[in-house]
Structure formats: structure tokens, C-alpha cells
N, C-alpha and C positions, 0 to 999 in steps of 0.2 A: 139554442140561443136566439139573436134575432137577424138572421139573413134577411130581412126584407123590415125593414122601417116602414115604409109607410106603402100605401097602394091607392093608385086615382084610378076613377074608373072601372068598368067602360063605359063609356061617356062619347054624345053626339056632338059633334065639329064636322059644319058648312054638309051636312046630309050624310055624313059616313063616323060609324063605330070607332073609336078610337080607345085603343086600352083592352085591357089592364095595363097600366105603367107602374111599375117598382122601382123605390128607390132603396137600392141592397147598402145594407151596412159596410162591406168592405169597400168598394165602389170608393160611398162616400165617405172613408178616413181614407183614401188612399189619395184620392183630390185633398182633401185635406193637409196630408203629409206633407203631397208636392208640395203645392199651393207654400205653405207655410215655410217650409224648407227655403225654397225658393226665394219667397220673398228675404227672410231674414238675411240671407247671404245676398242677396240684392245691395241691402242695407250696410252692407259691410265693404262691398266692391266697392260703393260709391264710396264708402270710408277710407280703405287702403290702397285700393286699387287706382282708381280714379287720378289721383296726384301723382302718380307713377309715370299715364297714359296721358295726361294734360285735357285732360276731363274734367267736367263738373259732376259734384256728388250725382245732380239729375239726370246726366244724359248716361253715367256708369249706371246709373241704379237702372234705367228705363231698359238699357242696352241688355242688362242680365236678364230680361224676363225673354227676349231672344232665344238665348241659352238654353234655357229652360225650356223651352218648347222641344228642341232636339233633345235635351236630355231626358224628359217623361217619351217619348217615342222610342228610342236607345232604350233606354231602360224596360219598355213592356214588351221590345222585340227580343231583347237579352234572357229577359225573364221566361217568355214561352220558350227558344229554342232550349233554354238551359232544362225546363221540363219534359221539353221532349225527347231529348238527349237521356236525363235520369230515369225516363218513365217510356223509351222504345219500344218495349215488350208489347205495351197495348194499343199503338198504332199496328196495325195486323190487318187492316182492309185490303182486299187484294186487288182493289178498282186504285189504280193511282191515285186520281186525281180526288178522289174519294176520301184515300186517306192524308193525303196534302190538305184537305177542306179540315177535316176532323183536328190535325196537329195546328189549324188558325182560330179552333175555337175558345179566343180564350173567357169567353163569358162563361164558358162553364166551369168555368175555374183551371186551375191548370199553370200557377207563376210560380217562380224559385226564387229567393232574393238574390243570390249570389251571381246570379245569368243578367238582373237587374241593376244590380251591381256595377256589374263588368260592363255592360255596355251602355251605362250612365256614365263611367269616366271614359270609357273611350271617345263617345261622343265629345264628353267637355274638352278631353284634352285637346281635340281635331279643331274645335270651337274656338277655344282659348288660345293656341297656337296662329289658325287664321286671323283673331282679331289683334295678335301681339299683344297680349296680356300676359302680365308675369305670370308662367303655369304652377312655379310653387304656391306663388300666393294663395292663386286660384283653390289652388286641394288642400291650402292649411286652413286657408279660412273658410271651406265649405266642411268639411270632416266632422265637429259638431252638429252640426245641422243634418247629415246623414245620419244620427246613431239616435236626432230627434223624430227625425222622419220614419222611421223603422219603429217607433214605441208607439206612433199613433196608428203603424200600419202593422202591428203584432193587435192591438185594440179591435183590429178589423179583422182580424183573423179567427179572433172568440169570438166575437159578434155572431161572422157566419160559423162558426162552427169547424173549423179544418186547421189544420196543424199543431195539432192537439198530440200529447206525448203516449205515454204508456201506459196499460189497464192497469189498474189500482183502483183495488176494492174502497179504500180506506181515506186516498184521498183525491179519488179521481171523480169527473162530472161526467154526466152524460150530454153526449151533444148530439141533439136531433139532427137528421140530414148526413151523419158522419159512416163510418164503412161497417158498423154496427151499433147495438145500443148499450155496450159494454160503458163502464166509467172509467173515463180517461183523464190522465193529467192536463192539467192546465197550463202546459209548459210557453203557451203564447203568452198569457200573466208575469212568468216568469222572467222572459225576453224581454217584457216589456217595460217590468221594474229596473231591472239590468241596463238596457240600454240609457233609459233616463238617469241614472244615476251614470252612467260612462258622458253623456252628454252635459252633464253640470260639470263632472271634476274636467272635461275637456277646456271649455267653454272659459272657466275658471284657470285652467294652466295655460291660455294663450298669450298674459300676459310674461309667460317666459318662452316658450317657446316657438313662439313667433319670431323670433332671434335668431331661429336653428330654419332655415330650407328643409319642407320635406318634413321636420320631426312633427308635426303636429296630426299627417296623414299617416305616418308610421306607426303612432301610440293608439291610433284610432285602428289599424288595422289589428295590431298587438291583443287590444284591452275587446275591442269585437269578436274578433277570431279565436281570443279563450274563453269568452261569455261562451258562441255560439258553440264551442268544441264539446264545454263542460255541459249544457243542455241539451245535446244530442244523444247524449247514455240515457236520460231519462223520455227522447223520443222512440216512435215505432221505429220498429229495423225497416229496412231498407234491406235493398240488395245493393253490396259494395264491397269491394275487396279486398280493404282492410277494417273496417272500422262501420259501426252503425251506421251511416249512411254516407253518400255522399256530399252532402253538405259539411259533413266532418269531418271528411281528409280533406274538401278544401281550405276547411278551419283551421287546421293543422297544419297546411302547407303556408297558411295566408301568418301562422305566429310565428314559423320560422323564419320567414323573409321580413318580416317585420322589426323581430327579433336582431337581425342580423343589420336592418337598416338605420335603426337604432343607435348602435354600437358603434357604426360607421359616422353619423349623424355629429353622436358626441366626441367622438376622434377627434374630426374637422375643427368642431367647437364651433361659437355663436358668428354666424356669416350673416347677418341681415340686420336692420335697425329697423322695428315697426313705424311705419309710417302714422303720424298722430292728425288731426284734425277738427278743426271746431266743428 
């Protein structure tokens, strides 16, 4: 595919070599993601939130890019341990501090979304909590925007070439740089279709269930966690102890409780009135 978009250099700055500089495809959709994610949910605090907090659309909107800083940090610390936790076996240095060094590289690739995941909301909720911001709000009205963020960062994943599914003569590709030169499915394409179509029908149903506390994160975990469940049989195995990988019993754990929050959700019935705005 194309892990590296463009290359400057090496090139002389003030008497010294400078370069090769790359700029890697995943890199950039993953600034991308954020970036965008980010903002649009920006746009939306200053909407909903804002009038809650006695704010102006401006100082909600400025205030979320705050956020956002802890939450892309949270998020790529969540992501390396979670890989290194699934992928232990090849941390094997037997210098410590050697193999401490090696489990921080994460330029060589090496992120999980689900580790990224989890510690993009924990961060938000620690966030949103200190600033007294309503925290349902916060996760109904961001959940959209997480399942856009994820299609432009599955984009990034064909690019460079990794996370690519199972040999298949027939409909699989070959991706340079990957753990051979076999043809593999394109199941990043797949994710990536999937998510943006879960991100429209979200996006689209906020207009009811933004009524409901919570439901709007719930159906995002629901309709994610069985995309991701159902494209893990056609990803490589993994070693895991029930199920093709570990991203897929967390998939499976993440439709149960969703499943279940759901259920509770519409028990309750409609507890909130969306806040409107010119």
C-alpha cells in the first residue's frame, strides 16, 4: 500500500543534514480522526452543553479542544499498553530497562483500538466530571463521532498495510511491509464501510434518543462491538481463549453489557429533553 506519502529530504538547515522526513499514512488519518472527531463534538457541546453550564456556544466550544488534548494522549497510552498486554510473548529482552524501552516504541507500530478506547473515555470522564459537565451528555453526544473517527483511522490502516484479515487466494491483497507476501483480506475496507454507515444511522437517531441518558453510548457500543465481533472470524487468529482474538471477546463482552444497558435504558423510558439552540 502506501506507508509513507511523501519524503523531504535530506536537505541542508543552518550547516547540518537534516532528513529523510516521512510523512506515514496512518500518522496522518489518525490526526485526522482526532482532529475531526474532536472538533465536530466541539460544535455540539457548545450546542447542548453550553446552556446547561451557562456558557456561551464560544467559550463550550474553545473549552472542548482542552479535552481533547488529554483525551488523544489517554487514548495512545490505552492503545500501546492494550498491545502490549495482547502481544507479551515478544517483549522477551532480558536487559529491563531494554525491554521497557522497546514496549514505548510505538512508531513502529504497535496500537489496539479497544486499549484506545478505554482510555479515551476514562480520561473524558475524569475531564468532564472535574469541569461539571453533564457526563451523559458528554458520551451521547460524542459516540457518533467515535465510530467516524475509527473509519478514517481503519483508512490508515490499509494505507500502511497492518490489520489486514485472513489469506484468501481469491479475494485477498497483498500488502507490502505485512508478516508475509501472502493475499490477505482487506477487512480494514470492511470496518471501515461498517463504521460509517453505524455513524450516519447514529447521527440520524440522536434526534430520539438523546431523550434517553446513556442510550446513545449504549447502541454505539451494541452496533460497534457486533461490527467488530462479526470481522474478527475473517481476521488472523490470534492467541485467545475463547474466540479468534482478543479483540473479540472484548467484542462480545462490550454487546453484552450494552445489550443489557439497553434494556434498562428503555425500562426507565425518556428522562432528558435535548437542549435546542439557535
Amino acid at each position: 500500500m502506501y506507508p509513507r506519502l511523501l519524503t523531504l529530504g535530506p536537505f541542508q538547515l543552518f550547516g547540518h543534514v537534516v532528513g529523510p522526513l516521512y510523512l506515514y499514512s496512518y500518522g496522518l488519518c489518525m490526526a485526522l480522526a482526532l482532529g475531526l472527531s474532536i472538533y465536530l463534538f466541539a460544535r455540539d457541546a457548545g450546542k447542548y452543553i453550553g446552556p446547561q453550564i451557562g456558557q456561551t456556544w464560544d467559550q463550550t466550544f474553545q473549552k472542548t479542544f482542552d479535552l481533547g488534548v488529554w483525551v488523544i494522549i489517554s487514548s495512545i497510552l490505552g492503545a500501546r499498553i492494550f498491545y502490549v498486554w495482547e502481544n507479551h510473548a515478544q517483549f522477551t529482552n532480558p536487559n529491563f530497562f531494554a525491554n521497557v524501552w522497546d514496549m514505548c516504541k510505538i512508531w513502529e507500530g504497535g496500537l489496539v483500538y479497544y486499549g484506545g478506547l478505554f482510555g479515551a473515555l476514562a480520561a473524558a470522564a475524569l475531564w468532564v466530571r472535574a469541569e461539571k459537565w453533564p457526563v451523559s451528555y458528554g458520551f451521547d453526544l460524542v459516540s457518533p463521532y467515535i465510530l467516524l473517527g475509527q473509519a478514517i483511522g481503519r483508512m490508515g490502516c490499509f494505507l500502511n498495510g497492518c490489520c489486514y484479515g485472513a489469506v484468501d487466494e481469491h479475494y485477498g491483497l497483498v500488502f507490502p511491509g505485512g508478516e508475509d507476501n501472502l493475499p490477505h483480506l482487506p477487512t480494514q475496507l470492511w470496518e471501515l464501510a461498517g463504521d460509517l454507515a453505524l455513524f450516519f444511522l447514529l447521527l440520524w437517531a440522536r434526534k430520539w434518543t438523546l431523550r434517553y441518558r446513556w442510550l446513545t453510548l449504549a447502541l454505539y457500543g451494541f452496533t460497534y462491538g457486533l461490527l467488530r465481533f462479526v470481522i474478527e472470524f475473517w481476521r488472523l487468529k490470534r492467541v485467545s481463549t475463547f474466540f479468534n482474538s482478543v479483540s473479540q471477546e472484548v467484542s462480545g463482552i462490550l454487546v453484552v453489557i450494552a445489550l443489557v444497558a439497553i434494556a434498562v435504558i428503555l425500562v426507565q423510558g425518556p428522562n432528558r429533553k435535548p437542549v435546542e439552540t439557535k
